[in-house]
C-alpha positions in Angstrom: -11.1 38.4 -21.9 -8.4 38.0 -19.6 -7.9 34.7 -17.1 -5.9 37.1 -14.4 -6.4 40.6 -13.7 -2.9 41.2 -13.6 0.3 39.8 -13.7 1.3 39.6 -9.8 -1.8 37.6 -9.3 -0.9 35.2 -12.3 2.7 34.8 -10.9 1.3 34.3 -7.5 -1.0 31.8 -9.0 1.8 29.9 -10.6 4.0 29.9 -7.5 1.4 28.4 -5.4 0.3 26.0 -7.5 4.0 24.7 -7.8 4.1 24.7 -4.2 1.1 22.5 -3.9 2.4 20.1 -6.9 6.0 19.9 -4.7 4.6 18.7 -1.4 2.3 16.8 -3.3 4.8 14.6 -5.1 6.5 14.7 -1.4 4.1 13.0 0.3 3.4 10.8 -2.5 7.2 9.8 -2.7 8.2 7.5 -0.3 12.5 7.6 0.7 14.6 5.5 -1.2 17.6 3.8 0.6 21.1 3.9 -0.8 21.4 0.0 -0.8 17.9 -1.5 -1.4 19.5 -4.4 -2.4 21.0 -5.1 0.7 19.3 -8.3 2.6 15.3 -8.1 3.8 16.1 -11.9 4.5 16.6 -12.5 8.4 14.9 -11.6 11.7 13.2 -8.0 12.4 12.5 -6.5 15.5 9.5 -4.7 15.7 9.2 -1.0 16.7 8.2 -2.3 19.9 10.5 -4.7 20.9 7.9 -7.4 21.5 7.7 -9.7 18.5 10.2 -11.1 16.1 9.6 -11.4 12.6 11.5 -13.6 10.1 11.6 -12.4 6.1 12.5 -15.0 3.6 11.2 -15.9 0.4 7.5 -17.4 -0.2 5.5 -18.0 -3.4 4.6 -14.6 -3.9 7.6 -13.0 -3.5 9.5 -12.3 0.0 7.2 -12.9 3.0 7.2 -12.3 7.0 6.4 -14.9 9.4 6.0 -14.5 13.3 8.7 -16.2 14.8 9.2 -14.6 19.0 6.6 -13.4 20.9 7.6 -11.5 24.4 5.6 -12.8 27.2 2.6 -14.5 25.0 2.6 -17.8 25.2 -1.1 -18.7 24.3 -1.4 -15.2 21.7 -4.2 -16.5 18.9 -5.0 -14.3 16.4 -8.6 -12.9 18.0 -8.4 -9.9 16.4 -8.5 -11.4 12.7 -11.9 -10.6 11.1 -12.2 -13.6 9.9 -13.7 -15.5 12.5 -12.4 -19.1 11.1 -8.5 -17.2 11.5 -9.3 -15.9 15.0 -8.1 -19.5 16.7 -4.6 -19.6 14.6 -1.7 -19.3 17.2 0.3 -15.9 16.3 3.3 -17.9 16.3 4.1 -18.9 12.4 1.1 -16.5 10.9 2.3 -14.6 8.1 2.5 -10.8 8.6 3.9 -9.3 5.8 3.2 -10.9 2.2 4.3 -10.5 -1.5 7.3 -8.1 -0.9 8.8 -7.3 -4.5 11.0 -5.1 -5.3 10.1 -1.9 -6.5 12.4 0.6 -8.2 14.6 1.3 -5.8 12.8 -0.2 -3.0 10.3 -2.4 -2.0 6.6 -2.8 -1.7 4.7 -5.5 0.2 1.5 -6.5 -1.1 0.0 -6.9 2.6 0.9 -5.8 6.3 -1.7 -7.6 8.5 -1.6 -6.1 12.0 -3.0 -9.1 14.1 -3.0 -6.5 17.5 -6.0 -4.4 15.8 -6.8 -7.3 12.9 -6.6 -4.7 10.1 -4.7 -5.8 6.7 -2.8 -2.7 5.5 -2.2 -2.8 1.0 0.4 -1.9 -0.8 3.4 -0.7 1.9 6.3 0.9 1.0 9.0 -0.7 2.6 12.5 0.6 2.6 15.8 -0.7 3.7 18.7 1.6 4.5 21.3 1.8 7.8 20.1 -2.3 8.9 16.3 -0.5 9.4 13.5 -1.7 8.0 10.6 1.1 7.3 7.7 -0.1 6.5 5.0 3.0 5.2 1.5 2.4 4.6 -0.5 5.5 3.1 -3.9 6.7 2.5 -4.3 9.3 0.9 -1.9 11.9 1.7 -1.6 10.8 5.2 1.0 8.1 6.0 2.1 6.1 9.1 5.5 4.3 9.7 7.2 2.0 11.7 11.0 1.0 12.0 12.0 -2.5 12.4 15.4 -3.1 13.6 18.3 -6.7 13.4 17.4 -8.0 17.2 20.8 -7.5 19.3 20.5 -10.2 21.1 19.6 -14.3 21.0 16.4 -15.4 21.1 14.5 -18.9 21.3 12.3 -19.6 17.9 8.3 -20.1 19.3 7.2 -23.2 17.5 5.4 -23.1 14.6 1.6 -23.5 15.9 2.9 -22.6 19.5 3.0 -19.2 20.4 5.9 -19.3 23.1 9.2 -18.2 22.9 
């Protein structure tokens, strides 16, 4: 009993199923950076340019905390799902939590989004060129954002006070 009827379809078997194994292990691999150990500690400047946040080390690891807002002075967390979280003032909430390193990179434990309220698990999160990418996947689909060093000054909002 033969598995193929002939050879051309076994070797177009083969070749196909490498090609599906290759952009498999693709979209599984996330980029590694050239100097993950360069410095996560310090502000980030989100991909939209409207909140500051400030990595630096926490009991689990490396964390993320909130630190300038643009234009929201009174922003609470409404979004949480959590109802007993939804009064917390954005300013000082912790965004990103237990970042370790991993390999040659870094994975965060937790990427809370307080705009839509959803916590995002286990984020790649590479450094490389003073960007931050941060990767969250499900499944084979994946969605990033690029947080950069802010260029310019900025004043600190105050812990439990959402102005900056």
């Amino acid at each position: 009993m033969k598995l193929f009827a002939n050879h051309t379809m076994r070797g177009l078997l083969t070749h196909l199923l490498g090609a599906v194994a290759l952009v498999a292990w693709l979209l599984a691999t996330p980029g590694r950076p050239a100097h993950a150990s360069a410095s996560l500690h310090g502000p980030w400047l989100t991909e939209d340019e409207d909140v500051i946040i400030e990595i630096g080390p926490c009991s689990s690891g490396l964390c993320g905390r909130i630190i300038w807002i643009q234009g929201a002075a009174d922003a609470r967390n409404d979004k949480d799902p959590d109802p007993q979280r939804r009064s917390l003032p954005l300013c000082g909430l912790t965004v990103v939590s237990g970042m370790r390193p991993n390999g040659t990179a870094w994975r965060a434990a937790t990427l809370y989004d307080p705009e839509d309220g959803t916590t995002y698990r286990d984020v790649d999160v590479t450094l490389a060129d003073n960007r931050l990418r941060l990767t969250i996947r499900v499944f084979i689909f994946s969605q990033s954002t690029t947080w950069t060093r802010p260029a310019a000054a900025f004043d600190r909002c105050r812990s439990g006070d959402s102005r900056p």
